[in-house]
Structures are given as structure tokens and as C-alpha cells.
C-alpha positions as CSV (number, residue, x, y, z in Angstrom):
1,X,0.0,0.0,0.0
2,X,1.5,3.5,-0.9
3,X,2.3,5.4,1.9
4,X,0.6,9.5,2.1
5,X,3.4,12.1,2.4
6,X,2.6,12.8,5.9
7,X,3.1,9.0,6.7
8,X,6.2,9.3,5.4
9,X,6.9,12.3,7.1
10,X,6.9,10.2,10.1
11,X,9.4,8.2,9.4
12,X,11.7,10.8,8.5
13,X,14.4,12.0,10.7
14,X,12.6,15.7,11.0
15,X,15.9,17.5,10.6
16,X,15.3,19.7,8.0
17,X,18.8,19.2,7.2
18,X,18.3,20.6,3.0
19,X,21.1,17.0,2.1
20,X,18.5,15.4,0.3
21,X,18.3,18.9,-1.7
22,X,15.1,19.7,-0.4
23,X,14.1,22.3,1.8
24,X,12.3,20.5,4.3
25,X,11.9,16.9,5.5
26,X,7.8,17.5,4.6
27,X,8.8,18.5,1.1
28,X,10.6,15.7,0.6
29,X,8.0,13.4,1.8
30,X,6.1,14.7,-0.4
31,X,8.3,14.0,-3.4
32,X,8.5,10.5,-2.1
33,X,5.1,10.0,-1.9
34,X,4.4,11.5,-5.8
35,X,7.7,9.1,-6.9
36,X,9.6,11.7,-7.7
37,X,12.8,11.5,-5.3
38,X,14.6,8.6,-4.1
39,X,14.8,7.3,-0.4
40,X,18.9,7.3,-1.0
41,X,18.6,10.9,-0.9
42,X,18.3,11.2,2.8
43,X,21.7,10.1,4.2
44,X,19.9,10.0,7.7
45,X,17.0,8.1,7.1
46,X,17.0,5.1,9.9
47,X,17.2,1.0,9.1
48,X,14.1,0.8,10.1
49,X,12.5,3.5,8.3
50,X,14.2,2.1,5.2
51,X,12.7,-1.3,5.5
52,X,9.0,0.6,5.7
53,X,9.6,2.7,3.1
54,X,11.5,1.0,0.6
55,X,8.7,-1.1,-0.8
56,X,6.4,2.0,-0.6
57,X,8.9,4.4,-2.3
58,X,10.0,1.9,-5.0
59,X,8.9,2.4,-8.6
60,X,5.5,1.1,-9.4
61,X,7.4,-0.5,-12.2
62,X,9.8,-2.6,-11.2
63,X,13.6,-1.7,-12.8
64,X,15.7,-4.6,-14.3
65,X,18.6,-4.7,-16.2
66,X,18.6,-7.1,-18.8
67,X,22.3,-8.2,-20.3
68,X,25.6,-6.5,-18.9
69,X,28.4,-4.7,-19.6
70,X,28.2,-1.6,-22.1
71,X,25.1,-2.7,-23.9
72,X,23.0,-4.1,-21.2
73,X,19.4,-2.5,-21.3
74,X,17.6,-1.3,-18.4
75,X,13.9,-1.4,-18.5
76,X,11.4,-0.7,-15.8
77,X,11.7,2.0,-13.5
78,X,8.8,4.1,-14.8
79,X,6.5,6.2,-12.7
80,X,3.9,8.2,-14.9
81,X,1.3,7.0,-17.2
82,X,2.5,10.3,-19.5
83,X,5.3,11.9,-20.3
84,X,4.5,15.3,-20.1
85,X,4.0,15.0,-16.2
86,X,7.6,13.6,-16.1
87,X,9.4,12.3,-18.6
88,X,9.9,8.5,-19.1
89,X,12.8,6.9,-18.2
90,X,14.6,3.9,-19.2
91,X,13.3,3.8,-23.6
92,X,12.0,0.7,-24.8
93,X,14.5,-2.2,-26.4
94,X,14.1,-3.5,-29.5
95,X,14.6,-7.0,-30.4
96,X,15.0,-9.3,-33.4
97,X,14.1,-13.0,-33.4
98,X,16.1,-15.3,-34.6
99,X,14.7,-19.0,-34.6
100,X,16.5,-22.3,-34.6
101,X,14.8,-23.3,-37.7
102,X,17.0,-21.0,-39.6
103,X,20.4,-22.6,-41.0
104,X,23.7,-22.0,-39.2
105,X,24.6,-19.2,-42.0
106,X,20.9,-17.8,-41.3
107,X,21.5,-17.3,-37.6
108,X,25.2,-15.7,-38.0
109,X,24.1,-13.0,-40.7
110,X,21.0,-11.8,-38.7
111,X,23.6,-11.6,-35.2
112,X,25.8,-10.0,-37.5
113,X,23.0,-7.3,-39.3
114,X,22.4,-6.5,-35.3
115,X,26.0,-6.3,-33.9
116,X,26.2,-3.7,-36.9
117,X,22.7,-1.9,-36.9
118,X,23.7,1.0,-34.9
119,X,23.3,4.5,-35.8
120,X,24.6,7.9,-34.5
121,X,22.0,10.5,-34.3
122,X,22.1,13.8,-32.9
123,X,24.7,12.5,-30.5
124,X,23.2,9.3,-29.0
125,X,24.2,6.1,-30.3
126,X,20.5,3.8,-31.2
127,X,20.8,0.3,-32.2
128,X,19.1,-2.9,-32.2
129,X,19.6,-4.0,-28.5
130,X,18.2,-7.6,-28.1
131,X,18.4,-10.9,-30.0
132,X,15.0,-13.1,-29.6
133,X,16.3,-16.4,-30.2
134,X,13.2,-18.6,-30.6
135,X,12.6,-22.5,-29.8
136,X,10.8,-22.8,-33.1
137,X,11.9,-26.4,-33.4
138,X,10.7,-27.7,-30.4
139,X,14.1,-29.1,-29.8
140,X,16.8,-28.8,-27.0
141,X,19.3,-29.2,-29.1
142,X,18.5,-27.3,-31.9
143,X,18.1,-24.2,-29.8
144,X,21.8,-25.3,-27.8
145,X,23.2,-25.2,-31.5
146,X,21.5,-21.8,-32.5
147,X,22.8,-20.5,-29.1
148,X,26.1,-21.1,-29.8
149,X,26.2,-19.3,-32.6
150,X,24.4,-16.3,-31.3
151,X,26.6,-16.4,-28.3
152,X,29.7,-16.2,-30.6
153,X,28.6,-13.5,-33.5
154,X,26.9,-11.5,-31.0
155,X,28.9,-11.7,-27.7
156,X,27.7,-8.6,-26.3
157,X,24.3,-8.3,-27.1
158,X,21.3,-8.8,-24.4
159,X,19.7,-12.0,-25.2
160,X,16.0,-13.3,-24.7
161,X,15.7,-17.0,-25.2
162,X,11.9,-17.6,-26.0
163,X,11.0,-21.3,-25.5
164,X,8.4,-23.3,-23.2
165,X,10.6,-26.5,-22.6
166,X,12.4,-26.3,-19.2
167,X,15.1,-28.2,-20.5
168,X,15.8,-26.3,-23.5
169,X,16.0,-23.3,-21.5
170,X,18.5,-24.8,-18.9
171,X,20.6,-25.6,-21.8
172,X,20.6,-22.4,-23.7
173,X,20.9,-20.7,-20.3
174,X,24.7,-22.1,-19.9
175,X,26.2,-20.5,-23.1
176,X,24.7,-16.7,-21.2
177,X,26.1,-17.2,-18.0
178,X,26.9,-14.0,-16.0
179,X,24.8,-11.9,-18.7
180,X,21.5,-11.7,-17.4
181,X,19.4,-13.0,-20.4
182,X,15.5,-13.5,-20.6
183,X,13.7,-16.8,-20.6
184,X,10.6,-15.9,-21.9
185,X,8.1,-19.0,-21.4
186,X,6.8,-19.2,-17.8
187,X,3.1,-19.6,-17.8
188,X,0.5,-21.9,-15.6
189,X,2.1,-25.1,-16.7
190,X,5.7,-24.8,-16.3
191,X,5.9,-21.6,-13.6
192,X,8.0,-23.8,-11.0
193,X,10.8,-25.4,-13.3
194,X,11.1,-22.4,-15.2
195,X,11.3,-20.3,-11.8
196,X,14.3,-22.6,-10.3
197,X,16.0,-22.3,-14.0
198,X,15.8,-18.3,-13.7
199,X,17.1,-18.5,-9.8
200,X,19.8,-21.0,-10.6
201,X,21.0,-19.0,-13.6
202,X,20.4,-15.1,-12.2
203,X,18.2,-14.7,-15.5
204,X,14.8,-12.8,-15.7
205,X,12.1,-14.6,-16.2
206,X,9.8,-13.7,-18.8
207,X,5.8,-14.6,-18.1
208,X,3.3,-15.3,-20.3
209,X,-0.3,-15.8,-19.5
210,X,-3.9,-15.8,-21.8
211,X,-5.0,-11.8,-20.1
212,X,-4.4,-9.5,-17.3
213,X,-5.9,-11.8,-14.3
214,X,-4.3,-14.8,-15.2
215,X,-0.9,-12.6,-15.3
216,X,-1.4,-11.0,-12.0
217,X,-2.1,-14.4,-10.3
218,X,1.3,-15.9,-12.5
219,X,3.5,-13.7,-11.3
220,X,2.2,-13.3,-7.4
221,X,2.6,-17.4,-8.2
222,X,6.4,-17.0,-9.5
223,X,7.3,-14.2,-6.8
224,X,6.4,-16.4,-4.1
225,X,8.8,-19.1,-5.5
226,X,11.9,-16.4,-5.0
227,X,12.1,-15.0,-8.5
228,X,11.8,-10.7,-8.2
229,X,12.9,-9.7,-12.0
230,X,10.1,-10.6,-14.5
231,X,9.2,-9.3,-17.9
232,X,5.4,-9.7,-18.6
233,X,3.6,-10.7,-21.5
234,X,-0.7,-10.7,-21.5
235,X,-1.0,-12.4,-24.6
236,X,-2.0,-9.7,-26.8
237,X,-1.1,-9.7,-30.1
238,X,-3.6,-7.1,-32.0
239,X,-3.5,-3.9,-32.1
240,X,-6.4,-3.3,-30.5
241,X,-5.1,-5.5,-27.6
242,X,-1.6,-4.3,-27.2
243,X,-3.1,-0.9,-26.6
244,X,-5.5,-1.7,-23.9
245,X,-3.3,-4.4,-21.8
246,X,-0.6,-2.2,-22.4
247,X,-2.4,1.0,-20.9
248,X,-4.2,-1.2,-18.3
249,X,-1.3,-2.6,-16.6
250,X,0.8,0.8,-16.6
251,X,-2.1,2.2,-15.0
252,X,-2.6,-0.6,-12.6
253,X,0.9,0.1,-11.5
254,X,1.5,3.4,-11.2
255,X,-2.1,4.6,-10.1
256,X,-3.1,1.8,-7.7
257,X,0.4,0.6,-6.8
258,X,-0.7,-2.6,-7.8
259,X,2.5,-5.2,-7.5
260,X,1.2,-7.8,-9.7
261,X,1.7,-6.3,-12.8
262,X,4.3,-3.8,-11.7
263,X,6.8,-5.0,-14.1
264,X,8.6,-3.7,-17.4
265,X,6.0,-5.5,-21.0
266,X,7.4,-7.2,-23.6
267,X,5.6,-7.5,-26.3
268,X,5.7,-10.1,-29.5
269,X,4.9,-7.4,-33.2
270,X,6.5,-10.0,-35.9
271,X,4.9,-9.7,-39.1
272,X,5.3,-10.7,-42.6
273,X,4.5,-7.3,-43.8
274,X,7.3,-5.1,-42.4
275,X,5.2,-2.0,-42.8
276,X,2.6,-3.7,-40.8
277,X,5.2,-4.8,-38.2
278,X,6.8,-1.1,-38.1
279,X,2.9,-0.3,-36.9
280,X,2.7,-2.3,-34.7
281,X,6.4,-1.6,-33.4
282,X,4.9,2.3,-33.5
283,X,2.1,1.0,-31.1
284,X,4.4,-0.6,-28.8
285,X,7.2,2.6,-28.5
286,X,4.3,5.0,-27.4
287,X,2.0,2.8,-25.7
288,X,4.4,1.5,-22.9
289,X,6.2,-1.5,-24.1
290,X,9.6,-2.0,-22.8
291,X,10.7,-4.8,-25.1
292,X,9.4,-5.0,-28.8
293,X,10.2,-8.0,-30.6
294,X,10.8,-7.5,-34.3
295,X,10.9,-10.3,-37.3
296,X,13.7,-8.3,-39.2
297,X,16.9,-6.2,-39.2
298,X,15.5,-3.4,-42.1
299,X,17.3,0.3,-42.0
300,X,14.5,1.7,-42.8
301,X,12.6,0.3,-40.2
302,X,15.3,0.7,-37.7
303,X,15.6,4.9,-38.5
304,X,12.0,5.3,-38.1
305,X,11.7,3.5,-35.2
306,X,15.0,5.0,-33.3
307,X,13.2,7.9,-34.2
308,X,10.2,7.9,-32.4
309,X,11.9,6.2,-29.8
310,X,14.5,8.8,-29.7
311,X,11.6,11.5,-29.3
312,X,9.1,9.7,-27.0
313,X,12.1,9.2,-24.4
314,X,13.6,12.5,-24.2
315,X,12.4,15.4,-21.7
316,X,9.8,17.3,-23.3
317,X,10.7,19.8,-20.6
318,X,14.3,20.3,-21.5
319,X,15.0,20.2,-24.7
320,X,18.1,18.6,-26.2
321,X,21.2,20.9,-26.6
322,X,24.8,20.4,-26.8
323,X,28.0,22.6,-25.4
324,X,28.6,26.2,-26.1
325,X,31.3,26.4,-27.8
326,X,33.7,27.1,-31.3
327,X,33.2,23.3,-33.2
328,X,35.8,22.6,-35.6
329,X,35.0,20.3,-38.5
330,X,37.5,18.9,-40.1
331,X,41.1,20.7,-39.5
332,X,40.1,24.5,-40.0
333,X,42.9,27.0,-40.7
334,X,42.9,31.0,-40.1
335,X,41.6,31.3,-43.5
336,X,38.5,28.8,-43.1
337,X,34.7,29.9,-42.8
338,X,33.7,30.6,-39.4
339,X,29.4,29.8,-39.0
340,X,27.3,30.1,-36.2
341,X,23.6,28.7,-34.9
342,X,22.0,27.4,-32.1
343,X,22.8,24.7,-29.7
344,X,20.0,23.1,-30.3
345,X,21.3,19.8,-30.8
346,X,19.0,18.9,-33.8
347,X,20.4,22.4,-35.8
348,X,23.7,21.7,-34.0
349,X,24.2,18.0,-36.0
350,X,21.9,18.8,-39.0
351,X,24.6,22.1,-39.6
352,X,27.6,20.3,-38.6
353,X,26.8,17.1,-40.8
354,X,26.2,19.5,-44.2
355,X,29.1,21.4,-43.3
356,X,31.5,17.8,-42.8
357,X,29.7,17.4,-46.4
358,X,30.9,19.9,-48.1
359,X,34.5,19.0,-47.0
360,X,34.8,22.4,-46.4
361,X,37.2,22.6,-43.4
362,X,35.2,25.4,-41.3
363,X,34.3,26.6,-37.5
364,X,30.8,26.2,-36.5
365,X,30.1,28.7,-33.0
366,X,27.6,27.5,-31.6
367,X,25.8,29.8,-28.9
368,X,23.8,28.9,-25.7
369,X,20.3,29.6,-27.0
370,X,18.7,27.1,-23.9
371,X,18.0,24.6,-26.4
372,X,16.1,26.3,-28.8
373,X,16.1,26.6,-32.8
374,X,17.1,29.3,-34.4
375,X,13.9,30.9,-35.2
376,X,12.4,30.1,-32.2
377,X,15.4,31.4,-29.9
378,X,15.4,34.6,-32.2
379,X,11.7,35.0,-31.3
380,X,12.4,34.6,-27.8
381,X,15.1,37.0,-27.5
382,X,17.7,34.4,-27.0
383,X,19.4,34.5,-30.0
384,X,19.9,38.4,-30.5
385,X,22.5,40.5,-32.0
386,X,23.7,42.0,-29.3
387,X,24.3,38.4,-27.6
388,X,25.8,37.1,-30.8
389,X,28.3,39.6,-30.5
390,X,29.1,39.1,-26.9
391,X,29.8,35.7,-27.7
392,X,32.1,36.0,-30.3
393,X,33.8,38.6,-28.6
394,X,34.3,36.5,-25.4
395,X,34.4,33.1,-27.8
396,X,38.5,34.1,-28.3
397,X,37.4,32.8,-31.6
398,X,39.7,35.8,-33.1
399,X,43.2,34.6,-32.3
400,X,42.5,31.8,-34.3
401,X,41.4,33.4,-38.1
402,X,42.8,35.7,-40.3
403,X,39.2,37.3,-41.1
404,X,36.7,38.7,-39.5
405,X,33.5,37.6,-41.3
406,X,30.6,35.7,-39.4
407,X,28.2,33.4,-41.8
408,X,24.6,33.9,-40.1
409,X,21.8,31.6,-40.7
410,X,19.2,32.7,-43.4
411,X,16.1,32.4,-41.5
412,X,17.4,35.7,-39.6
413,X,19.1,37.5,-42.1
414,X,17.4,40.6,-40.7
415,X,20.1,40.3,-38.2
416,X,23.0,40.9,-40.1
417,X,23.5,44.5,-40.0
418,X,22.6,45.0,-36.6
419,X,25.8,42.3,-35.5
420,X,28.1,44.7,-37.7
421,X,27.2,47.3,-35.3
422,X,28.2,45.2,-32.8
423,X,30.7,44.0,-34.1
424,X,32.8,46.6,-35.6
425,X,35.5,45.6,-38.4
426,X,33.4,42.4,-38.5
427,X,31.8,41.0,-42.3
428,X,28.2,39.4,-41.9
429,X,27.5,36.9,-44.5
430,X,24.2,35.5,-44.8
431,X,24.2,32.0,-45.3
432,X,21.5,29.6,-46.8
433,X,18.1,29.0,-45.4
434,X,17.9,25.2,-45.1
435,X,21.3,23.5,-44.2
436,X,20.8,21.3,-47.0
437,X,22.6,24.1,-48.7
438,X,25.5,24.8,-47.3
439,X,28.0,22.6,-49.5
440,X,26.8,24.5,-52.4
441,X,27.2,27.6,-50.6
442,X,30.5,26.8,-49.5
443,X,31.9,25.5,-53.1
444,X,30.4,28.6,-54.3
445,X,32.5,30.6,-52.2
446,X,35.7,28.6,-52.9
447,X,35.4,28.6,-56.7
């Protein structure tokens, strides 16, 4: 039962002491009681306080981190049904079944297509982050062989191994020791082997059941037998379906506290139309999945679905900016061009990238704007020519070039002559509109 802010107040040492980086010890209550601090905060907090509160203060979904080392993949953790209220934390994985039915060239070139599938964009690195390796055979040993290979291709990659036999799963299980795989496959029939197998092997057991009350009573079932990290599956496979499980047991969780489904969803989209699966994948990204199994390793597919993931699972209170500071691109000289825009880190890498294009060495300043565009920090008053100049003057950016001419952004090329007032002996240029034009601009210039 969640505990009311007072309650927790109780428990509190009453100091007032501001270390937890509130003001007050009821403040911080508070915050605990909304989800929105940690208990570790408090360095004074008693034992026995801790042991009341810990359960109560814990997410409503439960974290887990599935695989290890640099590419392990930790799910869970969430506290808000939307993202606007606070944003989500820990974005969904995306995985890509492979099944033992495949041949032994089959298995290596899709652990291969995921080992390579990742992407740089605007500064985070998205990839493919799971391999689904599926017991399509039926047999032990056919899943042992398609293991192996998995295990050797893709050595660092999460793995869920998706089978019903106990056995089969005890095999596969040896050739992941130490790295915290899935076995997806626990449901009424097989909960107790398959719990001992995930307790003996430190894996996460993933549950399956035919709708939400059947999954409630399967994992109370499976958490009573020692086993704390589970993924969750309801069985839904629709559209239709996905969405309303999906939404049910995040708001089961995080509005009635309820423990029974308080655990990260995985949920099954293969298809054999890929547009049709990229849906469904769509459905899954904004609707509360944590893992989304995928039939295929398709770029396209991949870009569009970093994408959104890349956008549902960033703060949409803060948005995404990079350093203030002069960029060089390539190896500059005094004589190269010297550009300037936002740190807005969309502009900053769309810029930078057209710029690298144009293999046109060149100095990109880019300005503290809080985040913003450049249009919109130029309506807000945050990208000005007056604080332009003072950049650039404080930037030290001068020691470094021979000239004194600033390329400004098109979109505020009404801008231009008030920077040569502040700027005096300076040269405003005003570049292109749309980045997309910049290595023409800058051959232009050369020529």
C-alpha cells in the first residue's frame, strides 16, 4: 500500500537538514510520496525506516537490467502513465528474433546485421539492442546449437531466449552465464521449473499468461517461488489489444500501486508485412512497451523506429542541446569559414553534418540559446544580435582566423546588420536558409 506524504513524514528523521536537496523533510516526503525522489537521498534516514519505506517508495514498475556490460538494457523503472508530467525513463528495447529453424549461416548473418545496426544520431548512439532467439523447433538441441552461434557472433548483445521447454532453456541458459538474459516462457504449466532455472541461472524470467488476471495471479505465483525480475507478456497480439493491456497494466501500477503487474511488457509485433510490423512496433514505443520483438533487421525500419523512440524518451521539458562552444570540422585554418547557430542539438548536428559534407574545413560557433532553434530562440530573445556579438567577442574565436566575417543563418538575415554594429570591423555573411545548402554555398565561395 502506498504510503501519504505525511506517513512518510513520520518516518523521516525531522531535521530539516536541506542534504537530500530539499528544503524540508515534509517537502521531501512529499516527493517520495508522488515518486519523484529517491529514499537514497536522505543520508539519515533510519534501518528501520528504510525497510518501511523502501517497498512503498520503490517504482511502481519494477527496474531490471537485462544483459551487462556496455550494452545491457535497463527497463522498468517508470512512474507516470505520460510523459508530459515527467518524462519516461529507461526507452523501450528493440529485439529481433532469430529461430532455430533457420540454417547456421541464417542465424550468423542476422547476429551480425544487429551487432552492426547502430546509428549515430544527434549525438546518441540507437541500435538494435536484443536478439530473440526462438525455440521454433521444439528441440533442446537445436536451440543449444543456435545459441552457440548467437553467443559467438553477438557476444555482447542482451539475449531473450523464448522457449516453453524447461530443458531447453537450462541448456541455452549455460552459453549466457553472467549476462542476465530473458527466458521468456513461464506460464501456468511450467511456472515452477522455469522459476528454479531463472534463480539458478540469475536470468529474468519472462511470463506469459492468456489476459491481465491470469498474469497478476502468475506472477504473485512466480514471486512467491523467489524469482523478483520478471518481464510480462498478457497475450496480446492485436493492435487493439496491445493498446488496452498495455495502458491497463501501466495504470494498474502506477495509479493503484498494484504489484502484480508492476513489471517492465514485452511485447511479441513480428509480421510478414514489415510496414505492418513497423505499426505495430509504433504502437508498442508509445504505448508503454519496454521490449518490442521485431521479425527483421530493415534500416529503414530501424531509423523510423529510433526515431520515435528517440523522441518519446527525451524530456519534453528540457530540450536537447549540446556545449557552447567554437566546433571545428575537419582541420580549419585561419583562412577557413567561421558559422554560427544554435545549440539546439538537432540544428547543432543537421549544420555540422552538411558542413562535414561539403568537406569544407570550417568553424561552426555555436551559442547557448537554452535549447532552442534558431527561429524560435530569435523570437524569444535568446538569440539576438547584441548576444551574438558578446559571444564572439568573449568566444576568443579571433586569435584563431585571419578574417573577420561571421556566416549567419538565413532564417534571420534581418540580423546581419545589426551584428556589424556590434561587431565593428566584422563581415556578416548571410548564409543559406535550409542546411541542406550549405556545401553548395561553401563550393560557391571557394570557386
Amino acid at each position: 500500500m502506498a504510503l501519504s506524504g505525511v506517513e512518510i513524514f513520520k518516518l523521516l528523521p525531522k531535521t530539516n537538514c536541506k542534504k537530500c536537496g530539499h528544503p524540508t523533510c515534509l517537502a521531501f516526503a512529499m516527493k517520495l510520496a508522488q515518486r519523484q525522489a529517491s529514499l537514497d537521498l536522505c543520508p539519515d534516514v533510519s534501518e528501520e525506516a528504510k525497510k518501511i519505506l523502501g517497498e512503498a517508495s520503490a517504482p511502481p514498475i519494477r527496474p531490471i537490467t537485462m544483459g551487462s556490460g556496455d550494452k545491457a538494457v535497463k527497463m522498468g523503472e517508470e512512474t507516470v502513465l505520460f510523459r508530459h508530467d515527467k518524462k519516461f525513463v529507461n526507452p523501450c528495447a528493440f529485439a529481433v528474433e532469430i529461430k532455430d529453424t533457420l540454417s547456421e549461416e541464417e542465424v550468423s548473418n542476422i547476429a551480425e546485421q544487429v551487432v552492426n545496426s547502430e546509428i549515430d544520431r544527434v549525438g546518441q548512439k540507437l541500435r538494435v539492442d536484443a536478439i530473440a532467439l526462438t525455440n521454433e523447433s521444439k528441440d533442446a538441441g537445436k536451440l543449444e546449437a543456435a545459441a552457440k552461434i548467437v553467443a559467438a557472433k553477438a557476444p555482447a548483445v542482451p539475449v531473450i531466449i523464448c522457449t516453453e521447454n524447461p530443458q531447453a532453456a537450462e541448456g541455452a541458459l549455460k552459453l549466457f552465464a553472467d549476462k542476465r538474459p530473458v527466458i521468456y516462457g513461464a506460464n501456468a504449466s511450467n511456472a515452477e521449473a522455469m522459476a528454479n532455472i531463472a534463480k539458478t541461472g540469475k536470468a529474468i524470467l519472462g511470463v506469459y499468461a492468456g489476459g491481465l488476471d491470469e498474469l497478476s495471479t502468475l506472477t504473485e505465483k512466480i514471486k512467491s517461488l523467489g524469482v523478483e525480475d520478471m518481464v510480462i507478456d498478457s497475450g496480446a497480439r492485436k493492435a487493439k489489444d496491445i493498446i488496452e493491456h498495455n495502458t491497463l497494466i501501466r495504470r494498474a501500477a502506477v495509479k493503484k500501486n498494484f504489484k502484480p503487474l508492476g513489471y517492465p511488457v514485452i511485447n511479441f509485433m513480428q509480421r510478414e508485412n514489415s510496414l505492418h510490423e513497423a505499426l505495430l512496433a509504433v504502437i508498442g514505443v508509445s504505448k508503454y512497451s519496454s521490449i518490442i520483438v521485431l521479425s527483421s533487421v530493415e534500416k529503414w525500419k530501424n531509423l523510423a523506429l529510433f526515431t520515435l523512440r528517440q523522441n518519446i524518451y527525451t524530456d519534453p521539458q528540457v530540450p536537447m542541446q549540446v556545449e557552447q562552444k567554437i566546433y571545428n570540422i575537419g582541420d580549419p585554418n585561419p583562412d577557413s569559414p567561421l558559422f554560427i547557430t544554435t545549440n539546439f542539438s538537432l540544428t547543432y548536428f543537421i549544420v555540422s553534418g552538411e558542413i562535414e559534407n561539403s568537406k569544407v574545413a570550417s568553424r561552426l560557433a555555436v551559442m547557448d540559446s537554452e535549447g532552442l532553434s534558431v527561429l524560435t530562440a530569435w523570437a524569444a530573445g535568446k538569440f539576438t544580435a547584441s548576444k551574438i556579438a558578446q559571444f564572439i567577442q568573449e568566444s576568443g574565436v579571433e586569435k584563431d582566423i585571419q578574417h573577420k566575417e561571421l556566416i549567419i543563418p538565413g532564417y534571420v538575415a534581418i540580423l546581419s546588420g545589426s551584428i556589424e554594429d556590434k561587431l565593428p570591423g566584422w563581415k556578416i555573411t548571410v548564409g543559406p536558409r535550409e542546411a541542406n545548402a550549405i556545401p553548395a554555398f561553401l563550393k560557391s565561395r571557394v570557386a
